[in-house]
C-alpha positions, 0 to 999 in steps of 0.5 A: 792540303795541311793547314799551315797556320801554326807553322805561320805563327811560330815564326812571326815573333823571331824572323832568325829562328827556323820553324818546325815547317822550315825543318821539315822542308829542309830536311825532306830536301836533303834527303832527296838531295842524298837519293839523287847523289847516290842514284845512277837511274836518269829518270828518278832523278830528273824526277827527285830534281823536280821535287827538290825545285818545288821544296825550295819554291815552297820554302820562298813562299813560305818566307816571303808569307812569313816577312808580309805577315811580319811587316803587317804586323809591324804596320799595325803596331807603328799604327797603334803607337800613333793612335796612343800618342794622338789621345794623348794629345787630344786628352792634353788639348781637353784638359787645357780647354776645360781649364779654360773652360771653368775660368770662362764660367768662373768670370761668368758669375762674377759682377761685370759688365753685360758686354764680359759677360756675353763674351765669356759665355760664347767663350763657354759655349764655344769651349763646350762644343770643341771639348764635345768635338774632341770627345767624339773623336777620340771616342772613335780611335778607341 
């Protein structure tokens, strides 16, 4: 059996354009079609009957193959957008927190009480482990 890969892909960027396969079929059809109409033998046109069934059973499958590729396709580029707009969020949410980060070991230099001062370093420290968090995860959409 042909591989009908290329003629997959042909047709996966326009749904409205016919492939080279669809035109091969169609026409291979049509000419069965003409054979029939013009033949007056029972037996040789049950037979080109046959064949033009399975043409147009053929054509169906291939279709339907060439709307689930399209639709996986598009599944993974809705999939893709999402992933682009999560990282720039998560890469929003790291830039706020380490804004707040830098104030937190800001205040942590300066003369103030020991009570602050503990404050603003489990602040820090908390900040730190979050933006580690946020950095392994969107390591792992990359």
């Amino acid at each position: 059996m042909p591989n009908l890969d290329l003629w997959i892909n042909q047709n996966s960027n326009n749904t409205t354009t016919i492939s080279n396969f669809e035109n091969c079929l169609l026409s291979i059809r049509d000419q069965y079609q003409k054979i029939t109409l013009n033949s007056d033998h029972l037996i040789s046109n049950e037979r080109y009957e046959k064949i033009i069934e399975i043409i147009d059973h053929t054509l169906e499958k291939y279709k339907e193959a060439v709307n689930n590729e399209n639709i996986i396709q598009q599944q993974q580029n809705e999939y893709e957008e999402e992933e682009k707009e999560l990282l720039i969020i998560i890469n929003s949410i790291f830039n706020e927190l380490d804004k707040k980060r830098k104030i937190a070991i800001n205040k942590n230099d300066k003369d103030l009480l020991r009570d602050q001062i503990e404050s603003y370093r489990l602040e820090e420290t908390t900040l730190d482990y979050i933006l580690y968090i946020t950095l392994e995860f969107a390591g792992k959409l990359i």
